[in-house]
N, C-alpha and C positions, 0 to 999 in steps of 0.2 A: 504494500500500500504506500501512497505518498503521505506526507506529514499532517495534511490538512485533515486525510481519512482516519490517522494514528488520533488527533486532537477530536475528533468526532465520538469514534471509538470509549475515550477516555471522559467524554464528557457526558457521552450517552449512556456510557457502561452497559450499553447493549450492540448484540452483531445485526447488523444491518441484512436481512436476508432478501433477495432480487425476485422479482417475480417472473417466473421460469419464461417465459416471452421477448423478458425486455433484456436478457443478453444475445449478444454480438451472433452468434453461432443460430443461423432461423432452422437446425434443424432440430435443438433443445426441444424434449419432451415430444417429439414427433416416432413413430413408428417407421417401420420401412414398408414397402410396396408388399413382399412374401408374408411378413405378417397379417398385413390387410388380406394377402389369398388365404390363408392358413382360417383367418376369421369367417371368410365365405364358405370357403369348406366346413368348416363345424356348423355354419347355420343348415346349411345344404343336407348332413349328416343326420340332423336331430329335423327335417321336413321342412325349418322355417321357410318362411320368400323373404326374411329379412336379407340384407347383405352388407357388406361394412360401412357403406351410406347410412346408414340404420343408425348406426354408432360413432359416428367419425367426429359428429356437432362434441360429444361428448367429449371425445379425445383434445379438440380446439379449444375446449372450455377450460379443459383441466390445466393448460397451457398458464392460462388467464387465473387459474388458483390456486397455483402452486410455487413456492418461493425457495429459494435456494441462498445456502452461504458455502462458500467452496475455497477449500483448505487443498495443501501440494502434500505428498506423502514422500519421505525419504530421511536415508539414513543419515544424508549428506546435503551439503547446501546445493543448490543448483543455479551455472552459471544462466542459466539460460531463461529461470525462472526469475531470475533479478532483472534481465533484459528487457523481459513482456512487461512486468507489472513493475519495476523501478524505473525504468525508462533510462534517460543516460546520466545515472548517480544521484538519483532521487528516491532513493526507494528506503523500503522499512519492512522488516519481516520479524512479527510473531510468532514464535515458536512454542509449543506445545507438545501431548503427547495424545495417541488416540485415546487411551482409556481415560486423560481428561475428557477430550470432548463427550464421549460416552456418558460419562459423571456429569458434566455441565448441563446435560440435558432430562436428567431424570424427574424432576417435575416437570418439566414439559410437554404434556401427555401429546401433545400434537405435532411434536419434532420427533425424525428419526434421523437416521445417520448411516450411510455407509459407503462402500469404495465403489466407486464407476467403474463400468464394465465398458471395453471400450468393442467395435463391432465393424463391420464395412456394411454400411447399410444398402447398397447395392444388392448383396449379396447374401445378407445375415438375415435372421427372425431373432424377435426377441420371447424369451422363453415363455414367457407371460403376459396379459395383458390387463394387469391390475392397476390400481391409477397411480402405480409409483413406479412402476418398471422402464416408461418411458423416461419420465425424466430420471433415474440412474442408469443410462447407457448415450452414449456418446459416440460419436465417428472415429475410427481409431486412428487418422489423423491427428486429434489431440490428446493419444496417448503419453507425451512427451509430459502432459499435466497432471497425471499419477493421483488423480483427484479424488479427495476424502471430502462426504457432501453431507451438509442438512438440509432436511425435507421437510417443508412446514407446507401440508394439504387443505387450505380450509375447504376443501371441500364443495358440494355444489352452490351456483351464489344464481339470484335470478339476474343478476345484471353486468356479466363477464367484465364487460368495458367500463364498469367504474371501481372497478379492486382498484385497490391502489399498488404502486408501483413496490412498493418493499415494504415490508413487515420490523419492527425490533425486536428481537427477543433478550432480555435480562439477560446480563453475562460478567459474572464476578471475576475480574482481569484480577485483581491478586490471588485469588485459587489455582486458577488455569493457565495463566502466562508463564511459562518456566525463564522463554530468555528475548529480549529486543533486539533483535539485528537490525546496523545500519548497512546500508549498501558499501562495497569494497572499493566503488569508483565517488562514492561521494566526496567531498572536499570536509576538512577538518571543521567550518564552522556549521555546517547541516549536522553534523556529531553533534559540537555543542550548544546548536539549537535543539535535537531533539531533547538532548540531556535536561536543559533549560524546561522545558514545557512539560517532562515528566517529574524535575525537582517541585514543578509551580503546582501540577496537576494533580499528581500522583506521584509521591514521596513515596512510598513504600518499593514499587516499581523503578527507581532509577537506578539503585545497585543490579540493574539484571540486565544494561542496556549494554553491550559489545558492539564492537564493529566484527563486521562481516570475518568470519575464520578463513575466507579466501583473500582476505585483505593480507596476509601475514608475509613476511618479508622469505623467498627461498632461504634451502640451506646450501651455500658453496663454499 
């Protein structure tokens, strides 16, 4: 995230979750063409005349009510994920563990959590077609994004096109925050700005703030 998003974060003390529609990728939360056959054929199977026309409004809808927060999964930092979402030395990465996020969401009966399955939707069916399956499967295309996701469903609404755009869900940053990464190309006063605004902000949080572990000087 950039600095403004970290200051958001910190002030809202909740994650900001998107609504599965209004990111960048239009094929988020869509099925593939086989799975739509796979649908007619079971209507076809059990006598209906229904056929995935029948059901597709629903599939569009769930698009429009379904919101997403999307976390990178890995052992190691990633140069590449610093590139997309830091841009050029502007970035900021929270660090975590899954079985926090797991625990961060346990009252939240209406969050769920789990890894993206990535698929060539050309080619692929998705195993299921329950109203979460769509959106945890991806183009494997942006499997490079190793993505650990929450899924907040509200469920059918009568009026798709006035959900609103993102959801907050509560989120205790001093339970769940283990470390504050700055970007490894930043310049030294984006360091001591962010330092500054977690001392102002969030004093508990400033001893956990590092620069980037790929910032570190070779050994020769």
């Amino acid at each position: 995230m950039d600095l403004a998003k970290l200051v958001s974060l910190i002030q809202s003390r909740s994650l900001y979750l998107v609504r599965l529609d209004k990111l960048t990728d239009p094929y988020e939360g869509t099925i593939t063409s086989l799975t739509a056959a796979g649908i007619n054929e079971y209507f076809k199977q059990i006598g209906s005349t229904n056929t995935y026309e029948a059901v597709s409004k629903l599939f569009r809808e769930s698009r429009q009510s379904t919101f997403v927060s999307c976390w990178h999964v890995n052992e190691h930092e990633s140069e590449a994920m610093w590139r997309l979402y830091g841009g050029s030395g502007g970035g900021i990465a929270i660090q975590t563990t899954y079985s926090k996020l797991v625990e961060s969401i346990e009252f939240q009966h209406d969050v769920y959590i789990g890894l993206i399955s990535y698929i060539d939707y050309p080619t692929g069916v998705l195993p299921d077609v329950n109203g979460f399956t769509p959106a945890m499967h991806k183009r494997v295309s942006f499997a490079h994004e190793r993505e650990v996701r929450f899924v907040w469903y509200w469920g059918s609404v009568p009026y798709p096109d006035q959900t609103p755009n993102h959801l907050a869900m509560p989120w205790n940053l001093e339970t769940y925050i283990e470390k504050i990464y700055v970007d490894p190309n930043a310049p030294a006063y984006y360091f001591e700005a962010v330092q500054a605004v977690l001392k102002t902000m969030a004093p508990t949080l400033a001893n956990r703030l590092e620069w980037s572990q790929m910032k570190a000087s070779p050994f020769i």
